[in-house]
N, CA, C and O atoms as a GROMACS GRO file, in nm:
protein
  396
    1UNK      N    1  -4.836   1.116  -5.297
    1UNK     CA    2  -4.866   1.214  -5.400
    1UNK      C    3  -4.918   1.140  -5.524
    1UNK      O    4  -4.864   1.048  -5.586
    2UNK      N    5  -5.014   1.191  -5.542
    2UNK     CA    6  -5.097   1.172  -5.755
    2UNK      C    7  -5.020   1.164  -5.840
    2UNK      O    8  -4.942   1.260  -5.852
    3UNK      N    9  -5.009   1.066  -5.919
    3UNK     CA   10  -4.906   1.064  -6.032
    3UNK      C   11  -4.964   1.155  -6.126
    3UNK      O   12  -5.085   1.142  -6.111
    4UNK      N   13  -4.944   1.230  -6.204
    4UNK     CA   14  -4.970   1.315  -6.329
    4UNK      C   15  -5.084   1.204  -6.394
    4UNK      O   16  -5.206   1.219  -6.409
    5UNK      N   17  -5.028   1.128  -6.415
    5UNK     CA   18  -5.048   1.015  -6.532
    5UNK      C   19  -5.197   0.960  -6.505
    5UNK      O   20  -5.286   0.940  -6.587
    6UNK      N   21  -5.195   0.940  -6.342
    6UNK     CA   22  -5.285   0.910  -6.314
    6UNK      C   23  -5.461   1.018  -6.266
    6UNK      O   24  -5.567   1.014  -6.202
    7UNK      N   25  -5.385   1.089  -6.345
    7UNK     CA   26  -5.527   1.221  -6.298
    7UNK      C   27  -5.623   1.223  -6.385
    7UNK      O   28  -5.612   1.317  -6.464
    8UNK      N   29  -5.752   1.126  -6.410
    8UNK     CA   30  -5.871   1.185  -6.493
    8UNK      C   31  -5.865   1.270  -6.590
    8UNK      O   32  -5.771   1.343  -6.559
    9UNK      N   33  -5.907   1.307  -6.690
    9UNK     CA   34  -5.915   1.393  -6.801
    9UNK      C   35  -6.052   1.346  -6.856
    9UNK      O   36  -6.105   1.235  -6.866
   10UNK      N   37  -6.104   1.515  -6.897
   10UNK     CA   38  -6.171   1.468  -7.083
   10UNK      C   39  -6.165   1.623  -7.084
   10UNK      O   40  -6.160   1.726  -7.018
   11UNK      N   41  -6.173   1.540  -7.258
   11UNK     CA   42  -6.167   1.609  -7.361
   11UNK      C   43  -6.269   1.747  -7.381
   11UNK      O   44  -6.297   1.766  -7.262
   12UNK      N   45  -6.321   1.824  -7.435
   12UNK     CA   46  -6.408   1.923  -7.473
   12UNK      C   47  -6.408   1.972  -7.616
   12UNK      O   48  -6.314   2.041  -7.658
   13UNK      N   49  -6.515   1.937  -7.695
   13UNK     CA   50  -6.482   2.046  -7.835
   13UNK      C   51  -6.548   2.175  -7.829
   13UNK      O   52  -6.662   2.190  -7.784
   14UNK      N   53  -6.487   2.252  -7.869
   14UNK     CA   54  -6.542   2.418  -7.914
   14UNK      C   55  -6.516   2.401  -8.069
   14UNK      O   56  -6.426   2.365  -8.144
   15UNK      N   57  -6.688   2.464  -8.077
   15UNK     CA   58  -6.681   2.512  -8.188
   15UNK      C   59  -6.755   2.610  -8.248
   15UNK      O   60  -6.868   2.641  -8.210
   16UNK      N   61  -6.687   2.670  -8.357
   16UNK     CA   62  -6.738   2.790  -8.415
   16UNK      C   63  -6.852   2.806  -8.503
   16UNK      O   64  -6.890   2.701  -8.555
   17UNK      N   65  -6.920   2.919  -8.535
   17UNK     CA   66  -7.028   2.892  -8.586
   17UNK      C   67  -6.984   2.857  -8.763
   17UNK      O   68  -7.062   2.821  -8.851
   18UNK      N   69  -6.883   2.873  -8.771
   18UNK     CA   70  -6.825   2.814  -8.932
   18UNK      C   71  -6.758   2.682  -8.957
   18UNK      O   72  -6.697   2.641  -9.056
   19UNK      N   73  -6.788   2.619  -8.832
   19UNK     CA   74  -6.774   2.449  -8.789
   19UNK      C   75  -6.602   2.463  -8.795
   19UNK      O   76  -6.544   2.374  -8.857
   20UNK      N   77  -6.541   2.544  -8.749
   20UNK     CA   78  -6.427   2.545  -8.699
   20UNK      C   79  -6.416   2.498  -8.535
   20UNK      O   80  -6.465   2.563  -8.443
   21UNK      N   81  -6.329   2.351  -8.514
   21UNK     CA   82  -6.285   2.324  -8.405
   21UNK      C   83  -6.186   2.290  -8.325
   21UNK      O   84  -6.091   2.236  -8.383
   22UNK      N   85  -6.177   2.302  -8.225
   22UNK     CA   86  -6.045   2.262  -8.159
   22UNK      C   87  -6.107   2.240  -7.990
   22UNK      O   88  -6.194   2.301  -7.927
   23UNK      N   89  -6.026   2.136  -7.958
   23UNK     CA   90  -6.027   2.061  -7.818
   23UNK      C   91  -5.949   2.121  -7.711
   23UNK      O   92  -5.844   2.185  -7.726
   24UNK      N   93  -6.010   2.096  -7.598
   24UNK     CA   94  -5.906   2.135  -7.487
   24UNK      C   95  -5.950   1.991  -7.353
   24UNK      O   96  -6.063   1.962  -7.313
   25UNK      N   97  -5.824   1.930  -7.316
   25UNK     CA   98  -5.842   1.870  -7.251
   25UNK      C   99  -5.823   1.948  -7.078
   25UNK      O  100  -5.763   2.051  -7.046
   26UNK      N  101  -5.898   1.853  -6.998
   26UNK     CA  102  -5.866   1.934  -6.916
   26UNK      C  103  -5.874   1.810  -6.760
   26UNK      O  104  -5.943   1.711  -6.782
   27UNK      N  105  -5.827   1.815  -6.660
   27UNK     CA  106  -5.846   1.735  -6.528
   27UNK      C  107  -5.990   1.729  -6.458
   27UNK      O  108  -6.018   1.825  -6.385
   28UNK      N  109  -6.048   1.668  -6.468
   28UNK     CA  110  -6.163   1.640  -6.415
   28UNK      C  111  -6.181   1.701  -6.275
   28UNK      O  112  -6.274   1.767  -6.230
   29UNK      N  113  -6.094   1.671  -6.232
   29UNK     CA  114  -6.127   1.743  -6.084
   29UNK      C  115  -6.058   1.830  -6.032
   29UNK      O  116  -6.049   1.846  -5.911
   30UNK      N  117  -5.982   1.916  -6.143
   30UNK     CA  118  -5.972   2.024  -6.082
   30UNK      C  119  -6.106   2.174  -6.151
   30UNK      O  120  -6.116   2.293  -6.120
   31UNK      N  121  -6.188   2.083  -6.254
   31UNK     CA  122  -6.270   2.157  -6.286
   31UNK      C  123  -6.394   2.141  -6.194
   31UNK      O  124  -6.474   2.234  -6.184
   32UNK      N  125  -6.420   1.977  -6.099
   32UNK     CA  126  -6.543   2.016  -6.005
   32UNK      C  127  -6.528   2.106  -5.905
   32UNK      O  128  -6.615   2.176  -5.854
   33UNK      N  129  -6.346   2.098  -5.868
   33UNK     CA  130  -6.360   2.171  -5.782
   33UNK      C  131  -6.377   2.319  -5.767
   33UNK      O  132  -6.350   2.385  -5.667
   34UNK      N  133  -6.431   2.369  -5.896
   34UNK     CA  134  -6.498   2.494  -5.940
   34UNK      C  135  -6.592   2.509  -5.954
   34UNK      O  136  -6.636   2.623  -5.964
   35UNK      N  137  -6.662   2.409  -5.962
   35UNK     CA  138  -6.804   2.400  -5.978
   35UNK      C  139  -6.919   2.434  -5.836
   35UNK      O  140  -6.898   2.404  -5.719
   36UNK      N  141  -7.030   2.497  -5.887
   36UNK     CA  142  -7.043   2.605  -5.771
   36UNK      C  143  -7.234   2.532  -5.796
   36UNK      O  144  -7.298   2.570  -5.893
   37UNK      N  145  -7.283   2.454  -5.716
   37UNK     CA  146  -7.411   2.390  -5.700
   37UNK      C  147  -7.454   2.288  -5.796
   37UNK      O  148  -7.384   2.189  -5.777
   38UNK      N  149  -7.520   2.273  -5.870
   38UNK     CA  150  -7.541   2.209  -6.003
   38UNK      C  151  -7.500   2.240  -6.096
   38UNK      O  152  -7.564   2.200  -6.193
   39UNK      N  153  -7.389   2.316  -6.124
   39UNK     CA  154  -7.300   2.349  -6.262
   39UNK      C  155  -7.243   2.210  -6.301
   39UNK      O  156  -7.192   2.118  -6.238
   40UNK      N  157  -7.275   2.233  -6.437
   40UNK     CA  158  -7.227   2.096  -6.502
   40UNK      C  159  -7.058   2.195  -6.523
   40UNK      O  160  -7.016   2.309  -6.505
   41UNK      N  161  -7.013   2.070  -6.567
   41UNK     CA  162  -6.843   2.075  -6.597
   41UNK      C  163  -6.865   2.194  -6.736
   41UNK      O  164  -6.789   2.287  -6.762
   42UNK      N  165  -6.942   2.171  -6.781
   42UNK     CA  166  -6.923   2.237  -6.948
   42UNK      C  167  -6.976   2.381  -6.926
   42UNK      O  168  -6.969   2.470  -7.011
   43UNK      N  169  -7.023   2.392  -6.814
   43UNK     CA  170  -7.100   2.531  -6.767
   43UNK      C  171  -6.987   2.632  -6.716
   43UNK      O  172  -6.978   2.748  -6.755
   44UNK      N  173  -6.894   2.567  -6.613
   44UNK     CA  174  -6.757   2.536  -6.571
   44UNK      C  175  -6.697   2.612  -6.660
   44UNK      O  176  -6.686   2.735  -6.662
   45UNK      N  177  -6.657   2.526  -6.739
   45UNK     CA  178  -6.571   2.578  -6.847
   45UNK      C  179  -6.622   2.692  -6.897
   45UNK      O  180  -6.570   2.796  -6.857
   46UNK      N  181  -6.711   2.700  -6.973
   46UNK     CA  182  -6.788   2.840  -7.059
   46UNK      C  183  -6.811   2.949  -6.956
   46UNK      O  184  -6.822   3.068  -6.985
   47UNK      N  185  -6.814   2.911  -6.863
   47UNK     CA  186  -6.800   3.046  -6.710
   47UNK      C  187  -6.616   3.092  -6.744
   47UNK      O  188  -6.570   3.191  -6.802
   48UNK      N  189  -6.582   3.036  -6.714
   48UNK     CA  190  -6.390   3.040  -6.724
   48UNK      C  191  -6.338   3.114  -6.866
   48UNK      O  192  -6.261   3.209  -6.874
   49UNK      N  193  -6.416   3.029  -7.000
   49UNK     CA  194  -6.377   3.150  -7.112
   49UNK      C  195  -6.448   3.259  -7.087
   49UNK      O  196  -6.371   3.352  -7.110
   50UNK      N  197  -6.582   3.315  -7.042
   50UNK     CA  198  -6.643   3.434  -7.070
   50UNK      C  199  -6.507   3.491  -6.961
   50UNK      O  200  -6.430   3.575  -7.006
   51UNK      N  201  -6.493   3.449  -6.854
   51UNK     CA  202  -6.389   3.540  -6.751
   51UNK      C  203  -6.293   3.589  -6.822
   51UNK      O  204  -6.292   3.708  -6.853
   52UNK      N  205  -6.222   3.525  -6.848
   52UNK     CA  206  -6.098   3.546  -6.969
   52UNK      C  207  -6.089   3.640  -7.022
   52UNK      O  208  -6.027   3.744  -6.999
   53UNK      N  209  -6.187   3.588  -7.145
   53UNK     CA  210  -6.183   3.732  -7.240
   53UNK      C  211  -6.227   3.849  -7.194
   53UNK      O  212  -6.192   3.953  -7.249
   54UNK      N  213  -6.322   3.845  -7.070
   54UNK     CA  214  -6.357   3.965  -6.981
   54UNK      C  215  -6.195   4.035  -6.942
   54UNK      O  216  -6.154   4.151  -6.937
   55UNK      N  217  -6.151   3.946  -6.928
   55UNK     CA  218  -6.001   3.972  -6.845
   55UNK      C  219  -5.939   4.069  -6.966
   55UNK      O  220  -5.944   4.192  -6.975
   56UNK      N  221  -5.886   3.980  -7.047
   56UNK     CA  222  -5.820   4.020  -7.108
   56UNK      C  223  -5.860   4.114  -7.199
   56UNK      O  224  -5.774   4.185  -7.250
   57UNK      N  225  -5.992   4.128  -7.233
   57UNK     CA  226  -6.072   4.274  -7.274
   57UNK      C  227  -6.011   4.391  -7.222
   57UNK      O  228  -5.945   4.476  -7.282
   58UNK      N  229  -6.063   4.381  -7.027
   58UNK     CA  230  -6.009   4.490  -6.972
   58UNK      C  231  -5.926   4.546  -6.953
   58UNK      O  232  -5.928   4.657  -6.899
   59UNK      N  233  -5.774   4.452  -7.014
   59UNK     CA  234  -5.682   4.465  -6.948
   59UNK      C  235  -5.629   4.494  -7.078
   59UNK      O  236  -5.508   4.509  -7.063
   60UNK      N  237  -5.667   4.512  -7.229
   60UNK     CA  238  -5.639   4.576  -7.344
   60UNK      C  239  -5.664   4.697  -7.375
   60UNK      O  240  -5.585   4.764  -7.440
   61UNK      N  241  -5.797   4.749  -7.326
   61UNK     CA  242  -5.830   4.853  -7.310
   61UNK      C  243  -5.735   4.938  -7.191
   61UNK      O  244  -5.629   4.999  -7.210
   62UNK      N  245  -5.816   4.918  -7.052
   62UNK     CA  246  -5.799   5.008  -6.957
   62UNK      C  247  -5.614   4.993  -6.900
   62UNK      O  248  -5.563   5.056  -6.807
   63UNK      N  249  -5.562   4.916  -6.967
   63UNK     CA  250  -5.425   4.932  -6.853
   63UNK      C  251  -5.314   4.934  -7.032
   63UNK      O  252  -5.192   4.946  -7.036
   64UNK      N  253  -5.391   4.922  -7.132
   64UNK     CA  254  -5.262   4.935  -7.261
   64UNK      C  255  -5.159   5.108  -7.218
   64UNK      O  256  -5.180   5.192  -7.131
   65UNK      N  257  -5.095   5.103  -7.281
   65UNK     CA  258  -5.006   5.231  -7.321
   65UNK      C  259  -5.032   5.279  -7.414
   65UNK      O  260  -4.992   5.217  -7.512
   66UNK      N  261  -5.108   5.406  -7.442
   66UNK     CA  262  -5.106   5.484  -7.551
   66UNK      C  263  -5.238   5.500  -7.580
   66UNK      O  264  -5.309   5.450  -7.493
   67UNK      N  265  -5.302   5.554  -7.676
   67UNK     CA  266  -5.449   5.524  -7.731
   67UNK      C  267  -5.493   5.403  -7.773
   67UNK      O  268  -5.417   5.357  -7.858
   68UNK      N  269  -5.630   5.298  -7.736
   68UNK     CA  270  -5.671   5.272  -7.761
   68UNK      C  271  -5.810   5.259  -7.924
   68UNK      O  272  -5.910   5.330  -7.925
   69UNK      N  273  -5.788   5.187  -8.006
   69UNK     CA  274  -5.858   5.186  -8.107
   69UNK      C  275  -6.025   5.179  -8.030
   69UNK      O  276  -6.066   5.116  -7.932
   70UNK      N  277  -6.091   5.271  -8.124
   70UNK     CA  278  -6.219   5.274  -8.105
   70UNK      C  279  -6.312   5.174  -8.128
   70UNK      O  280  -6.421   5.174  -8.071
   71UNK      N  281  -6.267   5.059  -8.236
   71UNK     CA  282  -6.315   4.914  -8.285
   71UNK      C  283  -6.290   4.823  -8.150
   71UNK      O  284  -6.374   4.747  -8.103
   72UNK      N  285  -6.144   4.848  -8.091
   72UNK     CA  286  -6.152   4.735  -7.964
   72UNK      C  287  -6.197   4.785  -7.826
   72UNK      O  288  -6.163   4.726  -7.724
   73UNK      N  289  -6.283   4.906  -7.824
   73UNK     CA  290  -6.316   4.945  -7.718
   73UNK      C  291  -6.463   4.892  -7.750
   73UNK      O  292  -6.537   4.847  -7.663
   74UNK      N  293  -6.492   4.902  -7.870
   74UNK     CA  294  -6.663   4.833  -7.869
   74UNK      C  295  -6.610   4.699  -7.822
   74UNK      O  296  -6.672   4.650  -7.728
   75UNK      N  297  -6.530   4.646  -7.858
   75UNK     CA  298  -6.564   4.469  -7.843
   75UNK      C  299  -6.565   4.482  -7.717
   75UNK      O  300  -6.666   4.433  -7.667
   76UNK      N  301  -6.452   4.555  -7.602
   76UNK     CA  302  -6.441   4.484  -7.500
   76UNK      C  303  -6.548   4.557  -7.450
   76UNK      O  304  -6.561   4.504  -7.339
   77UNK      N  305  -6.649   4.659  -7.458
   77UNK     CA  306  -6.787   4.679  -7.413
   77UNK      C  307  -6.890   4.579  -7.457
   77UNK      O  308  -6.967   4.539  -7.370
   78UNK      N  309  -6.900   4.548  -7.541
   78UNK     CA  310  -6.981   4.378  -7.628
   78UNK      C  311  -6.932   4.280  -7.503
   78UNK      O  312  -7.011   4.187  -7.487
   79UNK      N  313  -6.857   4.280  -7.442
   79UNK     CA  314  -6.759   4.149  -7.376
   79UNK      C  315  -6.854   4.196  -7.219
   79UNK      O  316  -6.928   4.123  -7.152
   80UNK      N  317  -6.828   4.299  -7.203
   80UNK     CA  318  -6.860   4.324  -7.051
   80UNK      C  319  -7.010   4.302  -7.066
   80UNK      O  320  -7.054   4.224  -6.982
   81UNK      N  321  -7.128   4.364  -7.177
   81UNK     CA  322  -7.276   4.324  -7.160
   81UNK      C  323  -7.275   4.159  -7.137
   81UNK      O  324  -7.325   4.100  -7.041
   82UNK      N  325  -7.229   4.123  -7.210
   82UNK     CA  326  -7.245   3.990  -7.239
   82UNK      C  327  -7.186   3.931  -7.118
   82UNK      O  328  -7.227   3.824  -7.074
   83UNK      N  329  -7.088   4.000  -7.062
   83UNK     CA  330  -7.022   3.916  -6.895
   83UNK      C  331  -7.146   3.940  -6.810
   83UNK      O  332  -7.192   3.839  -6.757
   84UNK      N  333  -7.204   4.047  -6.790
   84UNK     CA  334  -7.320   4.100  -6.744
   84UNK      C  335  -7.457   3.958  -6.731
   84UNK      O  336  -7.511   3.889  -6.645
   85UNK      N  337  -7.458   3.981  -6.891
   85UNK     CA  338  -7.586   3.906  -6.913
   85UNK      C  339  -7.570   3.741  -6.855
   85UNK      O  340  -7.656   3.665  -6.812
   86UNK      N  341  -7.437   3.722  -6.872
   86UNK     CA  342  -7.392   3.537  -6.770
   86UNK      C  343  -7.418   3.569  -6.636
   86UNK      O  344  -7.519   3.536  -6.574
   87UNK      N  345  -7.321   3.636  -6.593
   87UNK     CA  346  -7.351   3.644  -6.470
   87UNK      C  347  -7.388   3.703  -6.377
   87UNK      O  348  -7.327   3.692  -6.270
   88UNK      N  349  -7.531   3.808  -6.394
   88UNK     CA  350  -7.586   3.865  -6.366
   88UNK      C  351  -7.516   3.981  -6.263
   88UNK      O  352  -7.599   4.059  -6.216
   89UNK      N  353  -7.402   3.999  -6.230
   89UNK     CA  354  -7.323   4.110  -6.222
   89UNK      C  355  -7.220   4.154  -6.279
   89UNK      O  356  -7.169   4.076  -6.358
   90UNK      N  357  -7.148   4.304  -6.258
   90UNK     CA  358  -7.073   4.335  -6.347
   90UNK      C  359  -6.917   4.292  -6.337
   90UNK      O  360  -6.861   4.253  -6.234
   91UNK      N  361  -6.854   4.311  -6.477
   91UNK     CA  362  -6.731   4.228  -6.386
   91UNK      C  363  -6.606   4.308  -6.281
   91UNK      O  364  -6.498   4.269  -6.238
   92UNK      N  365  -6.672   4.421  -6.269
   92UNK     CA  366  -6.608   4.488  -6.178
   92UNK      C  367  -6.639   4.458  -6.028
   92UNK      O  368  -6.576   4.475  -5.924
   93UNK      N  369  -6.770   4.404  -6.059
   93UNK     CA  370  -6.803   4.390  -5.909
   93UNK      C  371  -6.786   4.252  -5.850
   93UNK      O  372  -6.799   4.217  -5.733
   94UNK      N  373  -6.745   4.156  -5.995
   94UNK     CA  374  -6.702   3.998  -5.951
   94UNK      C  375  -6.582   4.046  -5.914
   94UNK      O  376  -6.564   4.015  -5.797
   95UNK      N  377  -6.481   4.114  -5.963
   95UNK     CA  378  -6.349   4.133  -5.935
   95UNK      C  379  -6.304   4.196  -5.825
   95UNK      O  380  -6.227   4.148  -5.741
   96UNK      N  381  -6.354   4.303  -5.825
   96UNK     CA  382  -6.351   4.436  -5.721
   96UNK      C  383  -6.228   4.490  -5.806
   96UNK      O  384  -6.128   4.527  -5.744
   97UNK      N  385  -6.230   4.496  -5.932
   97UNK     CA  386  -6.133   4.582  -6.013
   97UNK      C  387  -6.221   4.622  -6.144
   97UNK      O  388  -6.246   4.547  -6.238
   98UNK      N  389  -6.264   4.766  -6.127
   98UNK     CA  390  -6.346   4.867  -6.204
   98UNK      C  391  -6.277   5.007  -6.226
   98UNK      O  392  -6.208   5.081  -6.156
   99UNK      N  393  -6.331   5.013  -6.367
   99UNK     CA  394  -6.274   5.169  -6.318
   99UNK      C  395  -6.388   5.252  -6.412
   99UNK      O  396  -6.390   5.375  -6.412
   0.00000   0.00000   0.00000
């Protein structure tokens, strides 16, 4: 078995358009092994946040308790064009969870 210690890493900065940043390190190979033809690692990654917040968009909206605010129903529609426009399908149909 792989020691922890011994598993590859780097680093990544994100940053904001107000030069706000913060790092996320991450295992080298458990990110190729996501990698899907010539995706670079950083493509990788920025595929994985758009999913996310796709995720967690949908899952603020369509599954909360109670009414939803009309301000976070635009974002998580802003979230789904924009999941759209990456990856040229919708994310209901990457998921097979739409409603």
């Amino acid at each position: 078995m792989t020691d922890p210690d011994d598993v590859e890493t780097a680093t990544y900065t994100i940053e904001a358009p107000d030069g706000e940043t913060d790092e996320l390190t991450v295992p080298n190979g458990l990110v190729d092994m996501l990698r899907e033809g010539e995706d670079t690692r950083t493509e990788v990654l920025g595929d994985l946040a758009m999913l996310s917040l796709a995720q967690q968009g949908h899952a603020v909206v369509h599954h909360a308790q109670g009414e939803v605010d009309e301000e976070v129903e635009a974002y998580e529609e802003a979230t789904m064009d924009l999941f759209e426009e990456r990856f040229g399908t919708t994310f209901g149909e990457m998921t097979g969870h739409d409603h």
